[in-house]
Structure formats: structure tokens, C-alpha cells
C-alpha positions, 0 to 999 in steps of 0.5 A, a space after each residue: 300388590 295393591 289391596 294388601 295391608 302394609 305389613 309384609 306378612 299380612 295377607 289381608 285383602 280389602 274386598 274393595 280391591 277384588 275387581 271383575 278381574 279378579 285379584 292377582 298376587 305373586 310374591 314370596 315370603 322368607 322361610 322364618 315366616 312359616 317357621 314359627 307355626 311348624 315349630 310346633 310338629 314335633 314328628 317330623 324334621 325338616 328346614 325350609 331351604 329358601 323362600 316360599 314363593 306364592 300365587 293367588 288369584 281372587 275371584 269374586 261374585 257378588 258376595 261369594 269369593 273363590 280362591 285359587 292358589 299355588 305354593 312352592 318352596 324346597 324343604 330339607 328332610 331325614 329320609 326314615 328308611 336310611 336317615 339320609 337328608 335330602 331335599 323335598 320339593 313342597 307344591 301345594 296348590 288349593 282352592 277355597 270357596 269363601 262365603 260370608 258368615 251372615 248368610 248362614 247360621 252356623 250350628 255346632 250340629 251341623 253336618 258337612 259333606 265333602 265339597 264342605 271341607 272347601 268352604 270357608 266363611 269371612 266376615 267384615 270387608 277383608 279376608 286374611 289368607 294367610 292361614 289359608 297358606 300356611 294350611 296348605 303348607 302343613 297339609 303338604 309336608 310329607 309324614 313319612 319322608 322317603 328320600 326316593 320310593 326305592 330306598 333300601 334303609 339301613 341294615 338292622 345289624 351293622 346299620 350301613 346304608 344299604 343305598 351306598 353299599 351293601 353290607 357284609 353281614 351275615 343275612 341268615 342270622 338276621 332272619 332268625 326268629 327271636 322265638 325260635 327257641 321255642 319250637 323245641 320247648 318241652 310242651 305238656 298236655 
């Protein structure tokens, strides 16, 4: 991991570092590393289960840099159909184009298409991926966790979960309209 800062949870590296090549870097970080910034969804429950394992590959022509990377780790979550935990494996891969900011003025008006969204900009002789990392960590969390596609939920009546057993309540009274009653309201014309 030579051209990384000495502190383990920086990611900035030194373009001096990014040889013809390209940079390399494998490693994993502890769960807490993310976790201060996912304190913040408040939406969804999940724990990181074990490490985040990351690679990255940095390429680099003249001054432009192209990023490439992947990064794994299993978090835990509450399906929302049957309130059930189950482990979700998170795979985020991503690739990033990063530009200096002096080559190009940048305006509050300025329109972006879709290759855009990709391109980022650096300044100085180092970039800092990790918010580039934890982006793509955030990105991937499921919003609608699903244990499996085929969940069956849990009854609204008894609230069994109906992926264990089925349940023994009275199906046709479930589907009775709460307006019901009203199909035979008095109506004056």
C-alpha cells in the first residue's frame, strides 16, 4: 500500500505514486469505519456483519485518473415483508473518472449528461477515495430489503409468518372491504 497516508483510514494517495502501471490496492477496513457515516439513514436497520474487504486499481493518463473498484462486505437486515433477519451480501463495484479542477471552470449552471455523473474532479497532488468508497457502500444498501423475492410476509390478522407455517385464520374475512357496509347505505337522489 505504498503512496497511502499513514493513517489507516485514509485513502489518500499521492499521484507521484500512480505508475504506468497503475496503483493497486487490496485491503479491508473494520465495520466501525463505515459506521458513523450510516448512522445517519434512519429508514433502514442493518449492522455490518464483518469486515469491508476493498479493491481499487488507479490508472492514470497524464493528468486525468480512471478509477475502478469493488467492494464487498455482508450486512445483516430486517426483511419488510416477514420482519425476519437475514444476511444480505453488499457488492459494489464503480469506476470513476477524476479530472483536475483547474482544467475546467466550473458553473453552478452548468449542465451534466449521464457520463457526468462519473466525473468527478481533484485538486492538488493527492486524491482521497474514501468518500468515493463509502458512496458506493451507501448506494448499494438495498431500500426495500427482501429476505428472498418469494417472501410470503406475515398475516395481517394473527401476524404468523407465513414463510414458516401457514396460518389458520379465517381468509374470507380478511378480504372483506372495510366499506362494505356501505353498499347498502340508503342513497337520495
Amino acid at each position: 500500500m505504498e503512496g497511502l497516508k499513514k493513517n489507516q483510514n485514509d485513502f489518500r494517495i499521492r499521484l507521484d505514486k500512480i505508475k504506468e502501471s497503475g496503483y493497486h490496492l487490496s485491503c479491508s477496513r473494520k465495520k466501525d469505519w463505515i459506521e458513523d457515516v450510516v448512522k445517519d439513514i434512519k429508514n433502514i436497520k442493518f449492522t455490518f456483519v464483518d469486515d469491508i474487504r476493498i479493491q481499487v486499481e488507479i490508472f492514470r493518463m497524464e493528468r486525468d485518473i480512471f478509477l475502478r473498484g469493488l467492494t464487498t462486505a455482508t450486512i445483516e437486515m430486517s426483511c419488510i415483508r416477514c420482519l425476519g433477519n437475514f444476511n444480505f451480501p453488499l457488492k459494489a463495484e464503480f469506476r470513476y473518472t477524476l479530472s483536475p479542477s483547474d482544467d475546467k471552470a466550473l458553473s453552478p449552471e452548468m449542465e451534466i449528461n449521464g457520463e457526468d455523473l462519473y466525473l468527478l474532479y481533484y485538486q492538488g497532488d493527492s486524491i482521497d477515495i474514501a468518500p468515493l468508497i463509502r458512496e458506493q457502500i451507501l448506494l448499494n444498501i438495498p431500500s426495500y430489503p427482501l429476505c428472498r423475492e418469494s417472501c410470503k410476509g406475515i398475516c395481517p390478522q394473527c401476524g404468523s409468518n407465513l414463510n414458516q407455517n401457514p396460518c389458520q385464520c379465517d381468509k374470507q374475512e380478511a378480504t372483506v372491504s372495510k366499506f362494505e357496509a356501505l353498499k347498502h347505505f340508503p342513497v337520495k337522489h
